[in-house]
C-alpha positions in Angstrom: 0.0 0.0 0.0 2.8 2.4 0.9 4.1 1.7 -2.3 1.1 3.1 -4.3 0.4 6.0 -2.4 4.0 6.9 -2.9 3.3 6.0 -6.9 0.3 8.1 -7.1 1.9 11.0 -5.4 4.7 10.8 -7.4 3.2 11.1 -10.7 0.4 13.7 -9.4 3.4 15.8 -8.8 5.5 15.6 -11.8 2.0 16.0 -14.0 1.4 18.8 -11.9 5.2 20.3 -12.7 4.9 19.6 -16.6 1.1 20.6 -16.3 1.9 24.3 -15.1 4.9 24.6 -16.9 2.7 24.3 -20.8 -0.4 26.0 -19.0 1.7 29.2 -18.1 3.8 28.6 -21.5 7.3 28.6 -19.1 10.2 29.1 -21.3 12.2 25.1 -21.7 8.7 23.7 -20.9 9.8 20.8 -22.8 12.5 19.9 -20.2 9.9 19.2 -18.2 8.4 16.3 -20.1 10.8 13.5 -19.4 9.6 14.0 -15.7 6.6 11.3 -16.3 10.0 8.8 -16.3 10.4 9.1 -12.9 6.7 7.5 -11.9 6.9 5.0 -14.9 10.7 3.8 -13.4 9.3 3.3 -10.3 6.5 1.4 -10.8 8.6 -0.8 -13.2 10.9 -1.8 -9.8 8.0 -1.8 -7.8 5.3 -3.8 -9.6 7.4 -5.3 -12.5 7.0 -4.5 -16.2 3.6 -4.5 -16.4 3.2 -1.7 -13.3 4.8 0.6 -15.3 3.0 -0.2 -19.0 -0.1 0.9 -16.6 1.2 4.3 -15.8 2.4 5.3 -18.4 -0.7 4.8 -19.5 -2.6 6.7 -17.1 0.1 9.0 -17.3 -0.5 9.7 -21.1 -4.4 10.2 -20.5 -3.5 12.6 -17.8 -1.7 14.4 -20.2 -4.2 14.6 -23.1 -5.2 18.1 -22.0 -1.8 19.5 -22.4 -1.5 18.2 -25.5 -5.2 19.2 -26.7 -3.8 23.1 -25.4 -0.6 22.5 -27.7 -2.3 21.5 -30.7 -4.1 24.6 -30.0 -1.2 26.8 -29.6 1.0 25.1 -32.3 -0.1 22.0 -34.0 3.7 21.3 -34.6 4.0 21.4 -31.3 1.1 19.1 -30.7 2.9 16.4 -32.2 6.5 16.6 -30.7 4.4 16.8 -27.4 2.7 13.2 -27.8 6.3 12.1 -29.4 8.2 12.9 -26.3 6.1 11.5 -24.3 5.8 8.6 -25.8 9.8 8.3 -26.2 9.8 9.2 -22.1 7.4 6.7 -21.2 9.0 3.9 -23.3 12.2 5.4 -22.0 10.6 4.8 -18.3 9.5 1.5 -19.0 12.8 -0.2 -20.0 14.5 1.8 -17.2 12.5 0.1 -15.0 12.5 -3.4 -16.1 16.6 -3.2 -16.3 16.5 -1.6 -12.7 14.7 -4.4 -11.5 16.7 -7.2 -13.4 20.0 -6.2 -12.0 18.9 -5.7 -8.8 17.4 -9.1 -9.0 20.8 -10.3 -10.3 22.4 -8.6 -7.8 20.9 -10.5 -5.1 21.3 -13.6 -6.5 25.5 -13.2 -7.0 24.9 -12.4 -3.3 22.8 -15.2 -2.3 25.8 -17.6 -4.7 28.6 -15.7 -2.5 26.7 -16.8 0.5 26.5 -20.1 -0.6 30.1 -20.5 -1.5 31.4 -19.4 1.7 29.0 -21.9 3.3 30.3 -24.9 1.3 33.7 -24.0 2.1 33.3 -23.3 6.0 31.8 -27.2 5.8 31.1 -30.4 4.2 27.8 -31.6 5.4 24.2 -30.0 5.9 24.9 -28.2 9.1 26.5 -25.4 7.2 23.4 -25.1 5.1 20.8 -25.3 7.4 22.7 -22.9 9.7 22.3 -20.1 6.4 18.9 -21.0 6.0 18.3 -19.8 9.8 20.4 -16.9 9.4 18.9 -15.6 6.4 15.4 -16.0 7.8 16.2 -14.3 10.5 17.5 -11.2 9.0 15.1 -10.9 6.2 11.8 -12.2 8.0 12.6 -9.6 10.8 12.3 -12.1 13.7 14.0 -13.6 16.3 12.4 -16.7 17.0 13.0 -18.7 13.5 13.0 -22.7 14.0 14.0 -25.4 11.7 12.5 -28.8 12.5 13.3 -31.6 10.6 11.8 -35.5 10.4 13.9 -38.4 12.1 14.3 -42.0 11.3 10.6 -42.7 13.1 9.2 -39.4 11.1 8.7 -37.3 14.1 9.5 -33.6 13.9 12.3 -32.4 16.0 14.2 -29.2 16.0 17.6 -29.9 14.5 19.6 -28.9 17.1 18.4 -31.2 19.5 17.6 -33.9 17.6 17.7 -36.1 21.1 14.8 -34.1 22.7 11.1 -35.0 22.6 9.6 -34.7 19.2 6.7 -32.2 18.4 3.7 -34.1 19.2 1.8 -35.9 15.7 -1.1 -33.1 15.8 1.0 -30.7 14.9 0.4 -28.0 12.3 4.1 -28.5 10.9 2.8 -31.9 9.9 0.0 -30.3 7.8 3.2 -28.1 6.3 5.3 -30.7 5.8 2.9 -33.4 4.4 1.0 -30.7 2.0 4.5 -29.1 0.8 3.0 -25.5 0.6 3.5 -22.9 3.0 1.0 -21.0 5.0 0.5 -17.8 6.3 -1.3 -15.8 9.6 -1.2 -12.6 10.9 -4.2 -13.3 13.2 -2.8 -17.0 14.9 -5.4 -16.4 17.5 -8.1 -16.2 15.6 -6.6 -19.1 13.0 -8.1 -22.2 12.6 -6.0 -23.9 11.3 -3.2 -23.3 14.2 -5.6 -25.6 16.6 -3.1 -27.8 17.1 0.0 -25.3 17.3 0.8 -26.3 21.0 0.1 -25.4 24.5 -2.3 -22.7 25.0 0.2 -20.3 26.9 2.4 -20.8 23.4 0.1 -20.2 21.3 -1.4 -16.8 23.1 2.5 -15.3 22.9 2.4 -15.8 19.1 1.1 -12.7 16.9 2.0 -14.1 13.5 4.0 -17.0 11.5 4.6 -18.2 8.6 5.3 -21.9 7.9 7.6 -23.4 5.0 8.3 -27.2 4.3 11.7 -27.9 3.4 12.1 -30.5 0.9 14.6 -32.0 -1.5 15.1 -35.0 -3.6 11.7 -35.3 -3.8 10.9 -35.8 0.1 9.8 -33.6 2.7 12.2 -33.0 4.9 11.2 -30.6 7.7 9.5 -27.4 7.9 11.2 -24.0 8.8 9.1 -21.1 10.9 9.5 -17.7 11.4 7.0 -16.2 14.2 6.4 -13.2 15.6 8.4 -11.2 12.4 6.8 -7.2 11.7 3.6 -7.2 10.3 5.1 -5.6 7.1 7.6 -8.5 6.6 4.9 -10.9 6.3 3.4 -9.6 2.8 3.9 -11.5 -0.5 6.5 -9.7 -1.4 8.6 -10.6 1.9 7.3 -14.5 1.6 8.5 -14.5 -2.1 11.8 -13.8 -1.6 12.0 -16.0 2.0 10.8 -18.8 -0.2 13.4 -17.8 -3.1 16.4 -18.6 -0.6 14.7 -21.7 0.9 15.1 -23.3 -2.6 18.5 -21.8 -2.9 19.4 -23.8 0.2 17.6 -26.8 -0.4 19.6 -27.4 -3.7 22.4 -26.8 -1.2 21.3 -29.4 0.9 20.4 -31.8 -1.7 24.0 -31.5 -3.4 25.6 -31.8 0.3 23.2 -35.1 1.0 24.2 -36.9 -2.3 27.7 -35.9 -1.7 27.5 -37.8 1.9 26.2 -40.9 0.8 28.5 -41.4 -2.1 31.1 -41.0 0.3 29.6 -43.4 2.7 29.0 -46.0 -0.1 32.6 -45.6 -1.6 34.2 -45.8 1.7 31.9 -49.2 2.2 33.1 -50.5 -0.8 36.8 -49.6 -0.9 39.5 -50.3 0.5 41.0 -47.3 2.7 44.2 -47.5 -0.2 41.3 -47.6 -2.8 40.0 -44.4 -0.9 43.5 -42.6 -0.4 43.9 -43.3 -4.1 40.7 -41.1 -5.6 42.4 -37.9 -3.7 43.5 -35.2 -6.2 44.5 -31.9 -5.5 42.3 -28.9 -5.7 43.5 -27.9 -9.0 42.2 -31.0 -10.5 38.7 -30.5 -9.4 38.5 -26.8 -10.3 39.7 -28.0 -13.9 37.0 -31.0 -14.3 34.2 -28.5 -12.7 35.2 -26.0 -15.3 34.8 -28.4 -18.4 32.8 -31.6 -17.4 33.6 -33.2 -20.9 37.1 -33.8 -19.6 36.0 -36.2 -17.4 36.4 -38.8 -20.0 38.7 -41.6 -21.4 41.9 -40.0 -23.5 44.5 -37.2 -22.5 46.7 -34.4 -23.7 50.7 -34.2 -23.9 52.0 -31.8 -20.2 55.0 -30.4 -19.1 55.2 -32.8 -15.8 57.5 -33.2 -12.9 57.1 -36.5 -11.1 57.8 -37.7 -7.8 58.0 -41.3 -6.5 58.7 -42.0 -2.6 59.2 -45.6 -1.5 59.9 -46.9 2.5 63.3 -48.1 2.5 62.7 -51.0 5.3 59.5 -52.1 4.7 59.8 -55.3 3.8 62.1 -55.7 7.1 59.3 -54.0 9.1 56.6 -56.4 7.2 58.9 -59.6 8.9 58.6 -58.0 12.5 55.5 -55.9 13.2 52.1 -56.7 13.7 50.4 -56.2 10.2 47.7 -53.9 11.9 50.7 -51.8 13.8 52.5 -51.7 10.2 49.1 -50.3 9.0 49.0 -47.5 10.5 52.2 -46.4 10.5 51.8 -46.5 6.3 48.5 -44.6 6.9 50.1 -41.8 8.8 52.9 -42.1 6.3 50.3 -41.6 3.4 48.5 -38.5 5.6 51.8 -36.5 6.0 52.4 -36.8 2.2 49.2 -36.1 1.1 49.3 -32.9 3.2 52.7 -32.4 2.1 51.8 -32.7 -1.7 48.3 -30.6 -1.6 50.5 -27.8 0.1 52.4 -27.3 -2.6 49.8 -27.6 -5.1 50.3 -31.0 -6.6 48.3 -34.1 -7.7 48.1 -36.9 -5.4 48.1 -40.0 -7.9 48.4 -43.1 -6.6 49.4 -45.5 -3.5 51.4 -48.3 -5.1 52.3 -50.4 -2.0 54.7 -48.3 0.3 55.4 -45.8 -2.5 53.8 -42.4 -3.4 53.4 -41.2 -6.5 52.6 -37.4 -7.1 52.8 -35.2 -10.3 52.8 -31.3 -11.0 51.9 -29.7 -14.4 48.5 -31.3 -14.8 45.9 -30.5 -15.6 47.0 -26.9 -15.0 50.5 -25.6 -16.9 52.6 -24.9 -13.9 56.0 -22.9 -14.9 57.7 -23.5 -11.6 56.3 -27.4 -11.0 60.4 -28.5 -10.7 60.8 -26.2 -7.6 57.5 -27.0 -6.3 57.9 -30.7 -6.4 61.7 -30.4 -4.8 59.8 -27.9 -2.0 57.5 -30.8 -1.6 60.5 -33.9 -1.2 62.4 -31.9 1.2 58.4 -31.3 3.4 58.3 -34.8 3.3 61.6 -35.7 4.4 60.9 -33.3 6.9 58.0 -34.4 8.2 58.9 -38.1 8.4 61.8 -37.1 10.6 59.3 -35.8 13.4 57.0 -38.5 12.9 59.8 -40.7 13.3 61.3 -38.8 16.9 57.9 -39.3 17.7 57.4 -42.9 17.1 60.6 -43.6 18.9 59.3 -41.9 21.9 56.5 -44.6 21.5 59.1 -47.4 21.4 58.0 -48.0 17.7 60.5 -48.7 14.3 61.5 -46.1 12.2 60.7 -45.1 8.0 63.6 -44.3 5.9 62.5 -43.1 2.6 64.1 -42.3 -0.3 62.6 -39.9 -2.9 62.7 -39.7 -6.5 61.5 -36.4 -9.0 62.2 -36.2 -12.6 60.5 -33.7 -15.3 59.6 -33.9 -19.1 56.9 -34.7 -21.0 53.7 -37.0 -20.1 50.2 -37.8 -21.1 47.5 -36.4 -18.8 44.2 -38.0 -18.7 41.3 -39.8 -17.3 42.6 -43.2 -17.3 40.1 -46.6 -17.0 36.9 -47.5 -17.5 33.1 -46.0 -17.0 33.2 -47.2 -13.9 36.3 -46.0 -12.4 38.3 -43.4 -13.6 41.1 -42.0 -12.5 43.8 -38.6 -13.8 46.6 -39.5 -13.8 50.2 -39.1 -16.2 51.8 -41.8 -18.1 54.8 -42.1 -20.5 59.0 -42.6 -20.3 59.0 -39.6 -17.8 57.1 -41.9 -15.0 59.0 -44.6 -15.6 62.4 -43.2 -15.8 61.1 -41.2 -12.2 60.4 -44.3 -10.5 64.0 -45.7 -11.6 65.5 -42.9 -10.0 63.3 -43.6 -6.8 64.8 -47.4 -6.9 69.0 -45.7 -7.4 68.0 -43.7 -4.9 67.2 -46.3 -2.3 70.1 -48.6 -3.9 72.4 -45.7 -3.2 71.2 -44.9 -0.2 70.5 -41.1 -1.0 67.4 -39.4 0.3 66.5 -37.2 -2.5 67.8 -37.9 -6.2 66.4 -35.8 -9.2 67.3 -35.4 -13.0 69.2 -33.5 -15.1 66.1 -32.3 -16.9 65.1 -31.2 -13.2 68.2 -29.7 -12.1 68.6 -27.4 -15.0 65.4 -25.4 -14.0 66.4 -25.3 -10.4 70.1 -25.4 -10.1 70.0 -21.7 -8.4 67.5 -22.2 -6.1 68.7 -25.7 -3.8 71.5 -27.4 -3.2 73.1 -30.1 -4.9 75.9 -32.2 -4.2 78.1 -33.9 -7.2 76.2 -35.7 -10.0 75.5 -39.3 -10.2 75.7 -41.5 -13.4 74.0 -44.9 -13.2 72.0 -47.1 -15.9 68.8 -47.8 -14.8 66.5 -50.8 -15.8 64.6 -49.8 -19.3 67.2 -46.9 -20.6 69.9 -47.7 -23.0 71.5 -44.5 -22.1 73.1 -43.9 -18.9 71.0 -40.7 -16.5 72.5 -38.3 -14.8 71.2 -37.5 -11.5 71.7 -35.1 -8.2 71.7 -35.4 -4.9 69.6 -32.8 -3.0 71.1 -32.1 -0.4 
């Protein structure tokens, strides 16, 4: 209502500025005619495109008797008259409807930021459901907003306590939840339909509500209230847009479910190596979420750098630990390289026994991959050192490892079948890096890389002399250095 009677005044006043300005023949009357825009742009943001075809309608009839007196005056002038107006009333109309559309779009790049931030504070439907909350809160103007959501048995409870007593079955959220469409009341006490709302005493402290079901995947869910809000947030305007961000959230929640239970079933079905093995870096999911056709069967030709890491003594270990003690020594082995390998940006590829294998330069070009990969072999060495002072302190055996890294070309792709794929890099350069793993721990040398590596980083690390061996699969005898 506020809105029209601010319309109506607007455009009584700027007909009543153009109206005096061609009755008392004002010199630059006609600067006055694009005035009717203002009205016309309103009611476009206000009441969509439609609001403002209307006035400018009624604006245009208003006007007939200004342009009857012009045609009067001036015939000429008659005509450019109904010509401007018509140009500032078309001129109004778009302005509207593109004032509205980007302030629509606006909201929605907000309402994606939100979610975005959401997703990356957490990985299940907590995060979610804690946005939905907030954002009801702040845009329904109320401070009692609940979120109640249906258990194994398909009682209501309020999601935070899912452990407490359950609303009881005659519930009006049932009605919500079962009919999946919302209702309104400003007048609860004089309701009907909120018979069943809950005690008396509760029910007398409640002005007004409105009730949404939550549902995604095809099921209802829950139901999300907000009560006692201002009256003025409880129009359809204010429902609209609360019902606009309750779908944006349940497609959050719907995404956040289905990724839960495919990790639940994969970790079922797999192996915890099988599991470790599927872990890629971020770069390789922001580059499969930017072209989903890549997530298919072939590959392209990368700049690579590989690295191979392999437990010296463990087949010794295997002969005198307890397999399950063995276990998860290799797991924490595995977690400190998987940590030390998505730090510096690289692509976790596979578990192969007691070895690691890791790549850089795929699927994204990386210029400096040699000197992130070295970073990487000395993090790990690193690390294993204090997980090894603090196995000792535990009375457990030691890891040696020994690390290999070479660079050059390799073919990057999704490598398998339909029903397990994995990216990962092939070719001489992954071979020739895991025979410079096995010198190394022949030699007994922590970290050996190539030539091909050592040319692009021979300013940056230390190197001790060069090694030249023939390795199984090369007629040519490598070169290699010791990083020291």
């Amino acid at each position: 209502m506020r809105k029209i009677i601010f319309l109506a005044v607007a455009s009584a006043a700027c007909l009543a500025c153009i109206g005096m300005a061609h009755y008392f023949d004002v010199p630059a009357r006609e600067w006055t005619r694009p005035l009717i825009c203002l009205p016309i742009i309103y009611a476009g943001v206000a009441f969509r495109r439609i609001g403002s075809i209307a006035i400018m309608a009624v604006v245009i009839v208003f006007q007939m008797p200004f342009i009857i007196l012009q045609f009067n005056r001036l015939p000429s002038s008659g005509v450019n008259y109904i010509i401007a107006t018509l140009i500032s009333g078309l001129a109004g109309v778009f302005l509207g409807h593109v004032i509205r559309r980007e302030t629509a779009q606006r909201f929605v790049v907000a309402q994606g930021e939100e979610v975005k931030k959401s997703i990356r504070r957490s990985d299940d439907e907590n995060a979610a459901l804690l946005l939905l909350e907030r954002q009801f809160r702040d845009f329904g103007c109320s401070n009692t907003v609940e979120i109640y959501l249906f258990d194994e048995h398909g009682n209501l409870k309020n999601y935070k306590e899912m452990e407490e007593t359950a609303l009881p079955m005659r519930h009006i959220y049932y009605d919500v939840a079962a009919s999946r469409e919302f209702i309104v009341s400003n007048f609860v006490q004089e309701d009907y339909r909120f018979n069943h709302f809950g005690p008396m005493e509760e029910k007398g402290l409640v002005k007004n509500i409105a009730v949404f079901p939550i549902e995604y995947g095809g099921i209802p869910r829950g139901v999300i209230s907000v009560v006692n809000s201002a009256h003025e947030y409880l129009n359809d305007e204010a429902v609209h847009f609360l019902i606009s961000v309750k779908q944006s959230v349940e497609r959050i929640l719907e995404i956040a479910e289905n990724q839960r239970l495919t990790i639940q079933s994969e970790i079922q079905r797999e192996k915890i190596r099988n599991t470790f093995s599927s872990y890629v870096s971020r770069s390789v999911a922001e580059e499969i979420l930017k072209d989903p056709d890549k997530v298919d069967l072939g590959g392209t030709l990368h700049d690579v750098t590989v690295l191979f890491t392999e437990v010296i003594n463990f087949q010794e270990l295997q002969e005198t630990l307890d397999p399950s003690e063995l276990v998860t020594m290799l797991n924490e082995y595995f977690s400190l390289s998987i940590d030390a390998v998505f730090e510096f940006d690289g692509t976790l590829d596979k578990f192969i026994g007691d070895n690691v294998m890791a790549f850089w330069g795929a699927p994204l070009p990386m210029p400096d991959c040699e000197m992130r990969a070295l970073h990487c072999a000395t993090r790990i060495q690193k690390n294993m050192e204090q997980l090894n002072q603090s196995w000792k302190q535990r009375g457990k055996e030691r890891f040696n490892i020994c690390v290999g890294i070479n660079s050059g070309k390799a073919i990057a792709g999704n490598i398998g079948s339909i029903r397990r794929m994995e990216y990962t890099v092939i070719g001489d350069t992954v071979n020739v890096t895991a025979r410079i793993k096995t010198l190394s721990k022949t030699k007994n040398i922590p970290i050996l890389v190539s030539e091909s590596t050592y040319t692009k980083v021979k300013d940056q690390f230390r190197f001790g002399d060069k090694l030249q061996a023939a390795v199984k699969g090369k007629s040519d005898i490598i070169t290699v250095y010791q990083l020291l």
